[in-house]
C-alpha positions as CSV (number, residue, x, y, z in Angstrom):
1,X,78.5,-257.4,187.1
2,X,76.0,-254.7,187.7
3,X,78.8,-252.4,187.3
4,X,79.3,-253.7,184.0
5,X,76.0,-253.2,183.1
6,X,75.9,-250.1,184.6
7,X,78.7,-249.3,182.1
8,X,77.0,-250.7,179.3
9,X,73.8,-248.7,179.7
10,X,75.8,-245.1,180.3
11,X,77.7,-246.1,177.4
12,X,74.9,-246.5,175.1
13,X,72.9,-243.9,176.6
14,X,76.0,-240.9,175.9
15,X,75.9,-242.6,172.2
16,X,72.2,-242.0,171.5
17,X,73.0,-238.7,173.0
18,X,75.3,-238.1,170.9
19,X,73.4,-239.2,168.3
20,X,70.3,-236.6,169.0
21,X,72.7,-234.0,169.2
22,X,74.0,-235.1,165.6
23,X,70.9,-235.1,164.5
24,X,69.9,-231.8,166.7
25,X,72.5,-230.3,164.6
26,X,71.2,-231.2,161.1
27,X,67.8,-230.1,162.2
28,X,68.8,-226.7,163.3
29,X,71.1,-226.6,159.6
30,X,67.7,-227.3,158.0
31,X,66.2,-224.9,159.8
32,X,68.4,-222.2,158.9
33,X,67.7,-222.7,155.1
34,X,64.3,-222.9,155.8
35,X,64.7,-219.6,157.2
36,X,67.0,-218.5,154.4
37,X,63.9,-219.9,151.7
38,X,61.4,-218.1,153.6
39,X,63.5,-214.5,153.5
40,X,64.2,-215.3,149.7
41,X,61.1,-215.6,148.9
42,X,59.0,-213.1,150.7
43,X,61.5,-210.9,148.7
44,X,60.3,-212.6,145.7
45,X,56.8,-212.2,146.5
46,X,57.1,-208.6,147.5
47,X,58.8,-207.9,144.0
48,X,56.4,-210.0,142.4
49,X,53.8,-207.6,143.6
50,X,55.7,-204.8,142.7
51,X,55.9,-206.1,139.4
52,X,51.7,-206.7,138.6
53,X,51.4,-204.0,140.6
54,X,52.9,-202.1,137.4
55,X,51.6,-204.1,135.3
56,X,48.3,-203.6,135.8
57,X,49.2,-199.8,135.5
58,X,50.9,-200.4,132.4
59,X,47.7,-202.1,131.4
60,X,45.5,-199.1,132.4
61,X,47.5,-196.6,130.6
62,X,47.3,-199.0,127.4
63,X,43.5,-198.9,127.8
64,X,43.1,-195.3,128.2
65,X,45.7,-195.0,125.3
66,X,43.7,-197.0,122.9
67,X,40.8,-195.2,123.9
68,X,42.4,-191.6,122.6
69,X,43.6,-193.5,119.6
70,X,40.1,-194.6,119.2
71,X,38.4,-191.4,119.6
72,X,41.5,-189.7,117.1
73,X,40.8,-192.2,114.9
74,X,37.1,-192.1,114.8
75,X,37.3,-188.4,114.4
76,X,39.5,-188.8,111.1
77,X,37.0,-191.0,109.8
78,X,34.4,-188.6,109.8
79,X,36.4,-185.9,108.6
80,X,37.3,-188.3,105.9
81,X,33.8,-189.1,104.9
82,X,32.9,-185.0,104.9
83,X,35.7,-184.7,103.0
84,X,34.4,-187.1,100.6
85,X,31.2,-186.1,100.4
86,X,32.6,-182.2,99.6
87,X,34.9,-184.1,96.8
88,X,31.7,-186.3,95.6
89,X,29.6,-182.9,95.2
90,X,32.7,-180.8,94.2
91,X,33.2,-183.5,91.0
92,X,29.6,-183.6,90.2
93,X,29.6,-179.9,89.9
94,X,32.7,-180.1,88.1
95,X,31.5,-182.5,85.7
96,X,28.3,-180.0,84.8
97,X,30.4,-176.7,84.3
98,X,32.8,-178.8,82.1
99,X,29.8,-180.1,80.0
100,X,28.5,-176.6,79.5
101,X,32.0,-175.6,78.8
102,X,32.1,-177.8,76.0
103,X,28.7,-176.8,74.6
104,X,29.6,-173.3,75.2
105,X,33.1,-173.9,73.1
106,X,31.1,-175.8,70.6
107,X,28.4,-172.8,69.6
108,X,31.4,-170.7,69.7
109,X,33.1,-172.3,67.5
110,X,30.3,-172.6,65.0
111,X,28.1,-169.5,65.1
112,X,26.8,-170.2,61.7
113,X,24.4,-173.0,63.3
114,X,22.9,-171.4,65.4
115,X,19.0,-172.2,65.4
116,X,16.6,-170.2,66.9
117,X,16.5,-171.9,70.4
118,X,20.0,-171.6,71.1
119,X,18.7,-167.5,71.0
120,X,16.8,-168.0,74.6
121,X,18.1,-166.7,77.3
122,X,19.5,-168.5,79.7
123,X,18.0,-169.0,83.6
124,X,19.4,-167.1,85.7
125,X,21.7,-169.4,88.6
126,X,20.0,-171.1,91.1
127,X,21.7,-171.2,94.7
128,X,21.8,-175.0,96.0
129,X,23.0,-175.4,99.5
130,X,26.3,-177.3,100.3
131,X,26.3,-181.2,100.6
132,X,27.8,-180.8,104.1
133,X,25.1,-179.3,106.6
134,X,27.6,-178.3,109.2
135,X,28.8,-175.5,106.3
136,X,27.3,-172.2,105.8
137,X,28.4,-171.6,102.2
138,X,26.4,-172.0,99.4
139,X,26.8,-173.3,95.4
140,X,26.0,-171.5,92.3
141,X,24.8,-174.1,89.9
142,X,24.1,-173.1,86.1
143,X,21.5,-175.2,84.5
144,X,22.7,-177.2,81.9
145,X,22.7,-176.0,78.4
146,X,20.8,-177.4,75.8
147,X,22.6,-178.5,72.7
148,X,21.5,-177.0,69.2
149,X,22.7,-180.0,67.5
150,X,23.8,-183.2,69.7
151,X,25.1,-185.2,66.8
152,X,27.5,-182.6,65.4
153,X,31.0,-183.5,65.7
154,X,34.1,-181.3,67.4
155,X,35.6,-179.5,64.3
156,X,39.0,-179.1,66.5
157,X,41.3,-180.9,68.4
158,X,40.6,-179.4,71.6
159,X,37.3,-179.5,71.0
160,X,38.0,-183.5,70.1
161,X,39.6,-184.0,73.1
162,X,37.7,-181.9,75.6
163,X,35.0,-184.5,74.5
164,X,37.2,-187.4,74.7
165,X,38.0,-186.7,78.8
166,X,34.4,-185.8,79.7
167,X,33.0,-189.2,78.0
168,X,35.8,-190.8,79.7
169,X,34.6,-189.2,83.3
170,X,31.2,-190.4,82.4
């Protein structure tokens, strides 16, 4: 009977050792895909860095980018308000030579009325400087004429609507 024990225990001893190597087997499996996950993803880390790595590059040249648009920009702008400014000052003088244009035009046209002040001389041109202080140039400006008589109408059409744009400009 001890032999048939003796038989009993081997036999259940080779089965759990076949069982352990069963399971010995599924553990090393695991472990290979372990390994296999642990490869895949240090690959994905490393391009994962790669990949902020240009981003952040990406991101820097965006920044320095806006920056140059920026400054471009900013520089337009203040070309744009010197501009402007010349236009502003250009029109105003504009507006002036057209008004004694049109007084000019209007004594012209009717030398009969002349009174006695209209006789004077004129002053002579004074010399402004240039609304932009970075320019060097200067502006002849006439003083404006004096009317001999404000209230008398345009006796021609161009006259009529020479007045009619300058009133409209006013």
């Amino acid at each position: 009977m001890s032999e048939w024990i003796r038989a009993a225990l081997d036999i259940i001893l080779i089965a759990m050792m076949g069982m352990g190597l069963v399971q010995a087997t599924r553990l090393i499996r695991h472990l290979a895909g372990l390994r296999q996950g642990r490869i895949e993803m240090e690959r994905f880390v490393h391009e994962f860095n790669a990949t902020v790595i240009r981003a952040e590059a990406g991101i820097k040249g965006l920044r320095v980018a806006a920056r140059d648009s920026g400054d471009d920009l900013e520089k337009l702008v203040e070309k744009a308000v010197m501009v402007r400014d010349e236009l502003h000052f250009i029109v105003e003088s504009a507006d002036g030579v057209a008004e004694r244009l049109s007084v000019a035009a209007s004594s012209a046209m009717r030398p009969e009325t002349k009174s006695p002040e209209a006789k004077m001389p004129e002053a002579k041109p004074q010399t402004q400087p240039a609304s932009d202080p970075q320019s060097n140039s200067t502006v002849t400006q006439m003083p404006p004429r004096k009317t001999e008589n404000p209230a008398a109408a345009p006796s021609s059409r161009a006259e009529k609507e020479l007045l009619q744009a300058l009133q409209k400009l006013s």
